[in-house]
N, C-alpha and C positions, 0 to 999 in steps of 0.2 A: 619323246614318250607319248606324245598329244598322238600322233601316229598309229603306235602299239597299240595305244588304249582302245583306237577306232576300230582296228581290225581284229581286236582279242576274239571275238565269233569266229574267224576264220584256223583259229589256232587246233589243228584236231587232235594232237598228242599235246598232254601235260609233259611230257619228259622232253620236249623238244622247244621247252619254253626259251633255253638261253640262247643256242644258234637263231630261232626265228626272231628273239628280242634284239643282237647282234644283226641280221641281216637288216631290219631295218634301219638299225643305227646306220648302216656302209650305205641304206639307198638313200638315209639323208644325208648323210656326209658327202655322197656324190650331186645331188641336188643342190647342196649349200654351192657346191664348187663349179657346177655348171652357170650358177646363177653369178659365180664373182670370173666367169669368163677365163679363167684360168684350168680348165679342166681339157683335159684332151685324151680323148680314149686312147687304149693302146696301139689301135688297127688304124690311128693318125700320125703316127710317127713310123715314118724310114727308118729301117735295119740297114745298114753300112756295111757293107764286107770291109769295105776301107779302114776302118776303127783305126784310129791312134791314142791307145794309152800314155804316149809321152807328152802328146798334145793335149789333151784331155787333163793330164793331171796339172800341167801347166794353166793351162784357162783355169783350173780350180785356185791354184797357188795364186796365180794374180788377181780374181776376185778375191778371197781371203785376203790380199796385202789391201785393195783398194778399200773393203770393208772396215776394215783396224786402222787404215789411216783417215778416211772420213771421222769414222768413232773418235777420233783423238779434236778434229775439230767442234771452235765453239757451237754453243747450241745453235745459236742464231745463224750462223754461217751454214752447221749440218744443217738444217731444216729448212733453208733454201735450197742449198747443188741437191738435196734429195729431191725436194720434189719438182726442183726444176730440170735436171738431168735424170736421174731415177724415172719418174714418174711420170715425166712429160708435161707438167702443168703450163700454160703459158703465164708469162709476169702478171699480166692484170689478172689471172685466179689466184698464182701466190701470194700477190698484193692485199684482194680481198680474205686469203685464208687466215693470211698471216696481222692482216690489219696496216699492214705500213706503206708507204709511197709506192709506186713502180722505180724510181729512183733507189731508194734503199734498198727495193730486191736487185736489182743490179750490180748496185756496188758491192752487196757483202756477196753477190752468187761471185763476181770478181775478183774481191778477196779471198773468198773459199777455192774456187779454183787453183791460184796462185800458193796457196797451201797447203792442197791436196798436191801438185804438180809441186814443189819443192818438197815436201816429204817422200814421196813417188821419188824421184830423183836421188833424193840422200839414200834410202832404203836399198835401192839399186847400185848406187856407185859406193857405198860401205861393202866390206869382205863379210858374207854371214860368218859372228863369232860366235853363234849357237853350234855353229858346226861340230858334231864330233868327231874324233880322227880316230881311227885303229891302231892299237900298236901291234906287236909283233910279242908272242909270249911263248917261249922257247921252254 
């Protein structure tokens, strides 16, 4: 709002107070986003003729299962494999983030692994019995 408030002289119609209070909201919203390096204009991304929705929803399905199975681990385990897999941290930042040896982030990033990859596994070699089935109503 520190924004709006600067540029209120420039406002020339009273009735067009909320679109122009809104646009400035979007061009800080896009600033914020530019500035956390995650923002990519539209005219940056490739149109596909190729598109594959089956693939597509699948990349979706398997983050969602990798997301819900990290979630299930302990804190201390998530909060290394995220930010050292996720994130990219190397061990002596997570060491420092975290406060604990470089040895500790090793071993639980170790044992988190080894638990994300046996959940991973069970999740996959179990039959989904969420599944629902059709029957047949005559």
């Amino acid at each position: 709002m520190h924004k709006a408030m600067q540029s209120l002289a420039s406002l020339k119609q009273d009735d067009k107070l909320i679109p122009w209070t809104c646009r400035i909201l979007l061009n800080c919203h896009r600033d914020w986003l530019r500035r956390q390096k995650e923002y990519r204009d539209i005219e940056d991304y490739e149109f596909a003729d190729n598109s594959d929705p089956d693939r597509d929803y699948m990349q979706q399905d398997t983050s969602r299962m990798v997301r819900e199975c990290i979630a299930k681990l302990q804190q201390k385990h998530r909060d290394v494999i995220t930010l050292v897999d996720l994130m990219e941290f190397s061990y002596q930042e997570v060491s420092l983030a975290l406060d604990i040896p470089i040895g500790t982030v090793m071993s639980r990033l170790c044992r988190a692994r080894a638990q994300l990859r046996d959940q991973l596994k069970s999740r996959i070699d179990r039959p989904n019995t969420q599944q629902q089935y059709l029957r047949r109503v005559k």
